[in-house]
N, C-alpha and C positions, 0 to 999 in steps of 0.2 A: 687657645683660639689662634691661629694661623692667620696668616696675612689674607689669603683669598677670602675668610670670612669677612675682614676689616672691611676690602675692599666692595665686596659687594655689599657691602651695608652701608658704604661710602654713596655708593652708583645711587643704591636704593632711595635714599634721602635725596640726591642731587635730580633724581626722575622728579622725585614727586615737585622739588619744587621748581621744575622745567616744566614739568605739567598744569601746576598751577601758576605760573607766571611769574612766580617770585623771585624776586631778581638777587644773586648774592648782595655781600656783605662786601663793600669796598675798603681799601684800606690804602694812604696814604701819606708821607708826613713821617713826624713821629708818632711813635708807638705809645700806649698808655702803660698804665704800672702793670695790668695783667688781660690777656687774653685767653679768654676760654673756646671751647669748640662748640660749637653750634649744629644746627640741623643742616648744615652746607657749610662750603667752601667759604673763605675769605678771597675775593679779587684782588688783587694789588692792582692798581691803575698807576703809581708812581712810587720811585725810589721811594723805602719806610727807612726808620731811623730808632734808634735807643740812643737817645741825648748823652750828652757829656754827662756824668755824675749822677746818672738816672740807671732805674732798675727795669725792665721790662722781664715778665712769668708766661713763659706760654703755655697753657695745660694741655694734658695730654690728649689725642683723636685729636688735633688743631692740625685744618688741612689750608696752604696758601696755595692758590692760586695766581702764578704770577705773569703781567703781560711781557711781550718784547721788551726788552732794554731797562728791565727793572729789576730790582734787586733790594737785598735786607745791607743794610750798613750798621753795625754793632760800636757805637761812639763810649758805650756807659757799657752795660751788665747785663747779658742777656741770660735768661735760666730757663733753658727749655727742659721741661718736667713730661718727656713720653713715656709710654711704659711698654711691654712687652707686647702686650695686648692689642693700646692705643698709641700706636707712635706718631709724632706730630712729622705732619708731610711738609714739604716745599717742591712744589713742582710747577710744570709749566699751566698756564692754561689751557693750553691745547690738550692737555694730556686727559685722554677720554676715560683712562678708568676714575677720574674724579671727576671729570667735565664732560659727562656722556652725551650735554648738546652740544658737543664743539665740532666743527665740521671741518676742521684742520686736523693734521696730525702734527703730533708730537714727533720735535728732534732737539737733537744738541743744539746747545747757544741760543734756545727758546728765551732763555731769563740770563740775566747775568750770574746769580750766584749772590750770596752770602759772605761778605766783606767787613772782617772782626779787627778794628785798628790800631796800632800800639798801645792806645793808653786802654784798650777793654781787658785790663787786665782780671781775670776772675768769673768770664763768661764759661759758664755749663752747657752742655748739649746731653742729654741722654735721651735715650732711643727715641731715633728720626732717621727721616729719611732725604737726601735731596738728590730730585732727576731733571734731568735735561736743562741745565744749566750750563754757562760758560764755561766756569771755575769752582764750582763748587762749594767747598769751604776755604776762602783765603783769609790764612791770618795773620796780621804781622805783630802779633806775641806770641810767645809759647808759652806762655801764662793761661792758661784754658784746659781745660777738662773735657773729654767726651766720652761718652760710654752708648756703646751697640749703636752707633752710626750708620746708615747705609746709602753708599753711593752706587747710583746706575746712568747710563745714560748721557752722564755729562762732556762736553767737547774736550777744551784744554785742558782741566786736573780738574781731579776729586777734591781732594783735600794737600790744599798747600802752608805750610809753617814757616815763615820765616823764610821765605823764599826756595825753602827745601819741601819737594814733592815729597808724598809718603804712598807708599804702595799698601794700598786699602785691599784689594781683594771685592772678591764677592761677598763674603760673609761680612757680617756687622762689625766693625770695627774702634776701635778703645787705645783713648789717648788719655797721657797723663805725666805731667811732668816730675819730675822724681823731689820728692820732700829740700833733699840736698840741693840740686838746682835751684830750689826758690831760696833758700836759705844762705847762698852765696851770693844770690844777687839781690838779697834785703828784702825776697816778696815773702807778705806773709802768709803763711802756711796752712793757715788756716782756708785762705778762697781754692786751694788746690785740695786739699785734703778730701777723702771719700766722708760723705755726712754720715754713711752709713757701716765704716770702718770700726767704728768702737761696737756697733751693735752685733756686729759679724764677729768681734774677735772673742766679745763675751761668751756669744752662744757657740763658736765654733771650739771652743776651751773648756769650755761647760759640756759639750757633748763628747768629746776626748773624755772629761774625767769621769762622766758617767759611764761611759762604752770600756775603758780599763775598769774602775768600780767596781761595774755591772760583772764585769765579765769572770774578775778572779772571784767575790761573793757567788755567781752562781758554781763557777770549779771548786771551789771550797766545800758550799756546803752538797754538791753535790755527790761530791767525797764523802762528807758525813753522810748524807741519803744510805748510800750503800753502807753504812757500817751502820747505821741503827733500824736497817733491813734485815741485817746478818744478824745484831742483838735479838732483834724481836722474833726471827723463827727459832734461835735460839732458846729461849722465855717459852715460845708457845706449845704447847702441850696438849693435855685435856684440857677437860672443862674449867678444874676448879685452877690451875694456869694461866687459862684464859681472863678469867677473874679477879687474878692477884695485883695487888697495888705495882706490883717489880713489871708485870705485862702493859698497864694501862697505864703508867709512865715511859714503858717504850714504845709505847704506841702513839702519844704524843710529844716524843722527840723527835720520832720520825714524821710526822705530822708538820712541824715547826721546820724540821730541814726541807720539807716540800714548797713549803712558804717561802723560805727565805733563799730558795735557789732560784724559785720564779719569780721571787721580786728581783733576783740577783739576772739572770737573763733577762729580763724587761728592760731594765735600765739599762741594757748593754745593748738593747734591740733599739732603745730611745737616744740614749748618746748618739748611735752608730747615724740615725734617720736625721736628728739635729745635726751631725755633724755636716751631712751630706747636703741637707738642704742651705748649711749657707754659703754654697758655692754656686746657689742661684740666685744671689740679690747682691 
């Protein structure tokens, strides 16, 4: 599913409930422990916050909507959970593919931007998107994680670290501070680490040994195929040849190297397919 589908299915819900009267979802303050996505937009009417020593989960499709001069302040732990499919938005309110009744347009410096402050140390971003902001993502730790990021639109910087701009690009973008880094400077390695690193290296290890495995069992016995091909025209004769205990055990050896070469190719056709898919998660 591609973005254009997201988005009009964004549009779609945000008509109906312009058509119906239904006013969004406001948000201001601090945040609670988890937001989910809803049949529309969340407003922000004022700066939002994730407290000192606090967790805020945003799920994935969670689209904000945010006014003038407002913005997310990240104090605690923020874990945005989007996914490929459903990325969690931050955008302006003006911005009509989410706010199709807004009778402004969308530009830069619409919102402030997303402001992640020293002690957030262990805040997550994975796929999202933020537009027409100030600043984008500014963060003064590089204690943070992001994965398939994507910045458009925004005035001064997309994504700022430590007071060091990073050149994002158009395409989705992946940050992450190296194991070693946290470990010289006492963080633990655990709020950086990939959650889904162990599960990747199992199956990407696992699909390597099956795709070697796989590969030499099917050249092996495929070798054999042919030599108890050569035995058995060999044996076959007449009839009563045909017949003999010495035929009808070459005829199931070769039988058994047929088996065991296509079990021996499968597993190298399945290694090969394992391997490749976990370099999409």
């Amino acid at each position: 599913m591609n973005h254009k589908i997201i988005y009009c299915a964004t549009i779609f819900t945000a008509a109906i409930s312009l058509a119906t009267g239904a006013e969004f979802a406001t948000l201001s303050g601090d945040l609670p422990k988890e937001i989910i996505a809803r049949n529309g937009p969340y407003l922000v009417t004022g700066d939002i916050y994730v407290p000192a020593g606090k967790t805020t989960a945003i799920g994935s499709g969670t689209v904000f909507l945010f006014k003038n001069f407002t913005g997310l302040h990240v104090q605690g732990t923020l874990d945005v959970k989007g996914t490929t499919d459903w990325p969690v938005i931050f955008t302006s309110e003006c911005d009509s593919t989410f706010n199709p009744g807004s009778t402004l347009r969308a530009n830069p410096y619409d919102w402030n931007g997303i402001y992640i402050h020293s002690d957030a140390i262990g805040t997550t971003m994975e796929h999202f998107e933020v537009l027409y902001s100030v600043y984008g993502v500014n963060s003064q730790t590089r204690f943070i994680r992001l994965t398939a990021g994507t910045f458009r639109f925004n005035g001064r910087g997309n994504l700022t670290i430590e007071g060091q701009e990073h050149p994002v690009g158009n395409e989705p973008y992946s940050y992450t501070l190296s194991v070693k880094d946290a470990k010289v400077d006492g963080v633990p390695v655990k709020i950086l680490s990939d959650p889904m690193a162990g599960k990747r290296s199992i199956l990407r290890y696992s699909g390597m040994c099956l795709f070697l495995g796989g590969g030499i069992l099917g050249i092996l016995e495929n070798g054999q195929y042919i030599q108890d091909v050569k035995h058995v025209n060999e044996i076959k004769g007449d009839l009563f040849n045909n017949l003999s205990p010495d035929y009808q055990n070459a005829l199931s050896k070769r039988n058994n190297s047929v088996l065991l070469m296509g079990l021996g190719y499968f597993l190298c056709i399945a290694g090969a397919c394992g391997f490749s898919w976990t370099f999409t998660f």
